[in-house]
C-alpha positions in Angstrom: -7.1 -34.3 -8.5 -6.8 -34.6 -12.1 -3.6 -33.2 -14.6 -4.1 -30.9 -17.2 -5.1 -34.0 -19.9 -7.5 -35.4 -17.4 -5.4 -38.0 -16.1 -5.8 -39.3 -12.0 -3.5 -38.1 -10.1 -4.9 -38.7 -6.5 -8.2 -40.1 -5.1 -9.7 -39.7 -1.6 -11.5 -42.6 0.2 -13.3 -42.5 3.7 -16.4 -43.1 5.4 -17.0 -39.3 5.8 -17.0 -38.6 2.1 -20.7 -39.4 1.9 -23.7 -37.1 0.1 -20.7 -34.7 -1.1 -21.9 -30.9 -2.1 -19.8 -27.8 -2.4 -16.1 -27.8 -2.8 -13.5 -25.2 -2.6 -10.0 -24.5 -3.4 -8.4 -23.0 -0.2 -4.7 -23.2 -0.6 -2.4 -25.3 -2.7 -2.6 -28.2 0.2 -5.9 -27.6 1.4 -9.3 -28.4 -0.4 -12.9 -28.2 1.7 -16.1 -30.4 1.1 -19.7 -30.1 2.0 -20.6 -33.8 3.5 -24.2 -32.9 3.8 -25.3 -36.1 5.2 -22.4 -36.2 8.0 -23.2 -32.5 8.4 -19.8 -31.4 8.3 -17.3 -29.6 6.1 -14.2 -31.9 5.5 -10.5 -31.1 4.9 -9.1 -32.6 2.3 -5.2 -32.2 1.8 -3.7 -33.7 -0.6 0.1 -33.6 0.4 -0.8 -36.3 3.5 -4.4 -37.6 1.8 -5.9 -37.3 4.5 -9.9 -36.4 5.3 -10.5 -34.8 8.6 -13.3 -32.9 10.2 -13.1 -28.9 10.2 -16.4 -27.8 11.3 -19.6 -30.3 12.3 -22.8 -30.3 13.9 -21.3 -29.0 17.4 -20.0 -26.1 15.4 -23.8 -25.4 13.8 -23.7 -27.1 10.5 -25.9 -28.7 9.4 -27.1 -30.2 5.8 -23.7 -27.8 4.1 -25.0 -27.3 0.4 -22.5 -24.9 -0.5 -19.5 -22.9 0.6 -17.2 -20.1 -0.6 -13.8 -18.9 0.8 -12.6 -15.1 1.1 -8.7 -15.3 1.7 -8.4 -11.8 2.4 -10.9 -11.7 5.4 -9.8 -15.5 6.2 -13.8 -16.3 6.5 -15.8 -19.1 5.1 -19.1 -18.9 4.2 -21.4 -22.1 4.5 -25.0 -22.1 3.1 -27.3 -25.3 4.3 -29.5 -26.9 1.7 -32.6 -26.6 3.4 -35.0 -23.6 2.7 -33.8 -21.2 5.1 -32.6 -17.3 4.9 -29.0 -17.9 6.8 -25.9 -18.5 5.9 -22.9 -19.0 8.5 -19.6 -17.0 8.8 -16.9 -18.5 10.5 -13.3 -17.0 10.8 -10.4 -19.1 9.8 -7.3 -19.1 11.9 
């Protein structure tokens, strides 16, 4: 997280922060990462700064590239970075 000049205000460290890709904005506590070489999106929030797991390879992701968030339908969308003519839906609760 940075300020409005650019300044530090917070940095995330664990093991799962590895080959990062997309990352989203989902609520004011709540930021999602691609970890394409733990094939899993990560939840970042920053009020605790904590990393955990949302979705991995038991949930069918796998390489994430990139992902986008639709608040109104509450679904994410998670495209792989292999060649391939998918892209995932899940439905957040």
């Amino acid at each position: 997280m940075v300020d409005a000049s650019l300044n530090i205000l917070q940095t995330f460290t664990s093991p799962l922060l590895q080959d990062l890709r997309g990352i989203i904005s989902v609520t004011e506590d709540q930021v999602l990462v691609c970890s394409h070489m733990n094939n899993s999106i990560l939840l970042l929030q920053p009020s605790t700064n904590t990393v955990t797991t949302l979705l991995g390879k038991d949930d069918g992701i796998d390489s994430p590239h990139s992902l986008a968030y639709c608040p109104d339908q509450k679904r994410l969308y998670i495209a792989p970075s292999y060649l391939t003519d998918t892209i995932k839906v899940y439905q957040i609760m």
